[in-house]
C-alpha positions as CSV (number, residue, x, y, z in Angstrom):
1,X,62.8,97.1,186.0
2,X,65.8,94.8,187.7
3,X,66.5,91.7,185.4
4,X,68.1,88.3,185.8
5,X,71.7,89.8,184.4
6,X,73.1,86.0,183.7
7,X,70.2,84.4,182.4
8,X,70.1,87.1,180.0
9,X,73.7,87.4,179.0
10,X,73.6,83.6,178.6
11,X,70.8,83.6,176.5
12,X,72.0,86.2,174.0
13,X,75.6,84.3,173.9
14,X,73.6,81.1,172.8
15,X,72.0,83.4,169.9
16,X,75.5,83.2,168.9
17,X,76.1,79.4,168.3
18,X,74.0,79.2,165.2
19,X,76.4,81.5,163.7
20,X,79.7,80.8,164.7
21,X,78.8,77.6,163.4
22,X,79.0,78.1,160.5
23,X,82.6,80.6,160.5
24,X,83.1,79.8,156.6
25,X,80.0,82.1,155.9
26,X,80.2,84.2,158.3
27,X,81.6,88.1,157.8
28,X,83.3,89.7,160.4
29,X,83.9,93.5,161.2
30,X,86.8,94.6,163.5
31,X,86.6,98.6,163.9
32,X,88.2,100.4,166.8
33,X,87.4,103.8,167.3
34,X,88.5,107.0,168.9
35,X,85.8,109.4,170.6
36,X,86.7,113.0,171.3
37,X,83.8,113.6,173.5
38,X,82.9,116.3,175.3
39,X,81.6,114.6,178.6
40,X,79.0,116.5,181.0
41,X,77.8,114.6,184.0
42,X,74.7,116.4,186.0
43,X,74.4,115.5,189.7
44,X,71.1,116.1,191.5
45,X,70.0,116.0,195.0
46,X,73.4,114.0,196.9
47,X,74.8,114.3,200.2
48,X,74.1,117.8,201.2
49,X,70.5,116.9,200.8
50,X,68.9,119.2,197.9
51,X,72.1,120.0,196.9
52,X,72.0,120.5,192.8
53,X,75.6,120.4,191.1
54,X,75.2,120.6,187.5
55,X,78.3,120.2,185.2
56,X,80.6,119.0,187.3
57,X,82.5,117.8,184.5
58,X,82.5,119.4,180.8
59,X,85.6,118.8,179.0
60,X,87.0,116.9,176.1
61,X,89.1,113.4,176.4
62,X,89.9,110.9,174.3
63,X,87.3,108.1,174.8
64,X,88.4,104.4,173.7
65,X,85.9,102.0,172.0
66,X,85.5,98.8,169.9
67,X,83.0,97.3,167.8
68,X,82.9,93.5,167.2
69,X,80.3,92.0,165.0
70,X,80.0,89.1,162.9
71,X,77.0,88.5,160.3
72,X,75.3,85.6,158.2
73,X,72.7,86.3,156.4
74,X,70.4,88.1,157.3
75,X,71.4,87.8,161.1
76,X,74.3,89.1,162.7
77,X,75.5,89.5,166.3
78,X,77.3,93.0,167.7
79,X,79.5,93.5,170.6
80,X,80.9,96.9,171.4
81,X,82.8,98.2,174.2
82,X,83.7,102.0,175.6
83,X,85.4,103.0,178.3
84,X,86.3,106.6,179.8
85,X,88.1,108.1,182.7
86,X,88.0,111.6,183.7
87,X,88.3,113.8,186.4
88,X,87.9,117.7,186.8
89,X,87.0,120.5,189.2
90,X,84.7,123.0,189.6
91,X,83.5,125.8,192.1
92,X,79.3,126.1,192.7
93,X,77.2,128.3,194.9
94,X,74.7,125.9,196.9
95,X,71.4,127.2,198.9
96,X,72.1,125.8,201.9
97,X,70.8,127.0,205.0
98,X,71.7,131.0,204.7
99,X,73.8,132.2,204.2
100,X,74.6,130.4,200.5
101,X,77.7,128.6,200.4
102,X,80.8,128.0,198.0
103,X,81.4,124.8,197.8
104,X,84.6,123.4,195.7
105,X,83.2,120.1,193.8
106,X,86.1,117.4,192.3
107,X,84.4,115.4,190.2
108,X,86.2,112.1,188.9
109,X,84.5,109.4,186.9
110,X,85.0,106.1,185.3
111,X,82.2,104.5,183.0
112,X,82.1,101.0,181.2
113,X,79.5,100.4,178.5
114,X,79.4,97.4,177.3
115,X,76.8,96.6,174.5
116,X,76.0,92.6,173.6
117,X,72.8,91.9,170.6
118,X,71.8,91.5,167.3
119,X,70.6,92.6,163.8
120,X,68.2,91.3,161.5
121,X,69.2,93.0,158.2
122,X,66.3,92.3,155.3
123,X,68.8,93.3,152.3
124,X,71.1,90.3,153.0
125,X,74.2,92.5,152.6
126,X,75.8,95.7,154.8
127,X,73.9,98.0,153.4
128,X,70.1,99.2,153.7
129,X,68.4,99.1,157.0
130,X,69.3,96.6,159.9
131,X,67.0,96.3,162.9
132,X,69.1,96.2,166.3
133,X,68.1,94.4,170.0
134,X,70.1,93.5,172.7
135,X,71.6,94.3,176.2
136,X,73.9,97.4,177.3
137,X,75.5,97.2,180.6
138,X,77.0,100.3,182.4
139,X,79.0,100.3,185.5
140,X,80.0,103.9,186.2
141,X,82.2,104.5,189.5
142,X,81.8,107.9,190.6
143,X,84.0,109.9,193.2
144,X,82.8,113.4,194.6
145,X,85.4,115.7,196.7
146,X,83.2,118.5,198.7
147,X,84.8,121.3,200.4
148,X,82.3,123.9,201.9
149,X,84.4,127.4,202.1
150,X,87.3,126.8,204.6
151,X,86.0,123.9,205.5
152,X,87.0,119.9,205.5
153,X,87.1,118.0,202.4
154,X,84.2,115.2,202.4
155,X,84.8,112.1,200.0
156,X,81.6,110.3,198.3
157,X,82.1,107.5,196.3
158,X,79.6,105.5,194.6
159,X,79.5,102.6,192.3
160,X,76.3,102.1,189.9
161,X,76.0,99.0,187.5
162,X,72.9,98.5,185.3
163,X,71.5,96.6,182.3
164,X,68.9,98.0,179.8
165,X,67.2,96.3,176.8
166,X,68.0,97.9,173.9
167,X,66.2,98.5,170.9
168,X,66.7,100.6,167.7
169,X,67.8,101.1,163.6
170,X,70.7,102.2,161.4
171,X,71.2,102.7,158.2
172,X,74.1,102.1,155.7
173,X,73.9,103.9,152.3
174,X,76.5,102.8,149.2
175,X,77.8,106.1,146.9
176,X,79.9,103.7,145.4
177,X,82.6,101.2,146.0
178,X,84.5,103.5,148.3
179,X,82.3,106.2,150.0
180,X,79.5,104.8,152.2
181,X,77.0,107.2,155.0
182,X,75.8,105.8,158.4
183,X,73.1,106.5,160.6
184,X,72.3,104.5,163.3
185,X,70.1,105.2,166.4
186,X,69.0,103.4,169.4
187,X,66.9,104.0,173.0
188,X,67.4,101.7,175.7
189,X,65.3,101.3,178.9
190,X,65.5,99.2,182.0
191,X,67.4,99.6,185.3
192,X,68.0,103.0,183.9
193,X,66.1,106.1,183.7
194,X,66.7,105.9,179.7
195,X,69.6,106.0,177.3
196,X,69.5,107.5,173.9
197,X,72.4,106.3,171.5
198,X,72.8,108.3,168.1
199,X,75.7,108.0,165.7
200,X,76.1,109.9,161.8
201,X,79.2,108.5,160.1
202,X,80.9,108.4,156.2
203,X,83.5,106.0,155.6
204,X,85.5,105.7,153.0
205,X,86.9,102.0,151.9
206,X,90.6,101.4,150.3
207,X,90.3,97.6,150.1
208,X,88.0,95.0,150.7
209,X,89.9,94.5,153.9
210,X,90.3,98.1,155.4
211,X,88.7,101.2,155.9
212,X,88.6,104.6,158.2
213,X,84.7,106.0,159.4
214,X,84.7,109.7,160.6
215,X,81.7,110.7,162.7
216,X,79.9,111.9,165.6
217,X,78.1,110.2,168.4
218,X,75.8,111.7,170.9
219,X,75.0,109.6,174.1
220,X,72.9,110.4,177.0
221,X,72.3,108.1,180.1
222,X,70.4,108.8,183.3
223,X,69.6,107.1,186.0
224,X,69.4,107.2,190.0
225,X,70.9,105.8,193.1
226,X,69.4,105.5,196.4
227,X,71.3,106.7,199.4
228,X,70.4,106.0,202.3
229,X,66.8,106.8,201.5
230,X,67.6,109.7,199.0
231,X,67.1,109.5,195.7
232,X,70.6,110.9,193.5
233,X,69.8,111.1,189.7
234,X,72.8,111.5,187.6
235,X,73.1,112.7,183.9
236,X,75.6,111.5,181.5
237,X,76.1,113.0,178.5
238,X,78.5,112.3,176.0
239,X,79.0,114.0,172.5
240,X,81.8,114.6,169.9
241,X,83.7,113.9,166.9
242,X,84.9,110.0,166.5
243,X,87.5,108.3,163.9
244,X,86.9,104.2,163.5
245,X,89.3,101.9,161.5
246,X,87.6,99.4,160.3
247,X,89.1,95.6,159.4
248,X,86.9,93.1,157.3
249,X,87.3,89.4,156.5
């Protein structure tokens, strides 16, 4: 499903006017995180043809991410942003024609997610159950080195950019003034073949200004390319421990 990507960024930035507004009510939440994912991306089909390379990468890296959102009300507005880069390399066995070949795979990627909706939050306040929509973009630029035994190194590069509606819950429970637990999760659909979004956090507050979240967040995104007739699905999968700091006012 291919949509109108500026008519629908511009009409979720107009949800926003309402409540930007009114700044003097409105709560804001600042929180930039650290993800230590491990990061697995899944390549099927591709240039040699039925050519299946499956974890070409599978490693951990530091993952950088921020969360913007401002809330009044019962409605709210959230803006998050991640960004990775990562690269490693890997050695496969591929049924080509016979005999089967070794083929040395480099895999390097770089993925942008950026996340623009909203909440509708029945209790009035940060905690209970909020009720999230919106729009996730990703743009991941993908670069594949192939060498087939002793022979030349072939470069692929591709550069996939999509937008999904998304739609999901989380879920903030109070212990008291200080500790709090998290749950949120989310499916989106569109462009892509799917992606699932799931996140378990506790925080702990010091102030009514600051406060640290430790977590972990599972994403997985698929979806496919077509080459020059050929359908490519690539799997994303992201997963791993993550450490927010978290600024109110």
């Amino acid at each position: 499903m291919k949509m109108g990507k500026m008519t629908t960024w511009t009409a979720l930035l107009l949800m926003l006017v309402p409540l930007l507004s009114a700044a003097d009510e409105t709560k804001w939440l600042v929180a930039p995180y650290v993800w230590l994912s491990d990061i697995t991306l899944d390549q099927s089909s591709g240039p040699g043809g039925s050519v299946s390379a499956s974890d070409l990468l599978d490693k951990a890296d530091a993952v950088g991410m921020i969360r913007v959102e401002a809330a009044r009300n019962r409605w709210g507005f959230t803006l998050d942003y991640i960004f990775l880069n990562v690269s490693a390399s890997t050695a496969l066995t591929v049924p080509l024609p016979p005999p089967p070949t070794n083929l040395s795979v480099t895999a390097e990627l770089d993925t942008t997610i950026v996340e623009l909706g909203g909440f509708f939050r029945p209790s009035r306040s940060d905690s209970g159950v909020d009720f999230l929509f919106g729009i996730r973009n990703v743009n991941v630029d993908k670069t594949l080195l192939l060498t087939p035994g002793l022979g030349p190194t072939q470069r692929f590069d591709s550069d996939s950019s999509f937008s999904d509606v998304f739609a999901g819950v989380r879920y903030l429970q109070r212990f008291n003034e200080d500790w709090d637990l998290n749950l949120r999760g989310d499916y989106s659909f569109g462009d892509s073949e799917g992606t699932l979004n799931l996140l378990a956090s506790v925080g702990y507050r010091f102030n009514k200004t600051f406060a640290l979240n430790l977590g972990y967040r599972h994403m997985a995104i698929e979806f496919e390319d077509d080459d020059s007739g050929v359908a490519e699905t690539t799997e994303i999968e992201m997963s791993g421990p993550l450490l927010g700091f978290l600024f109110r006012f």
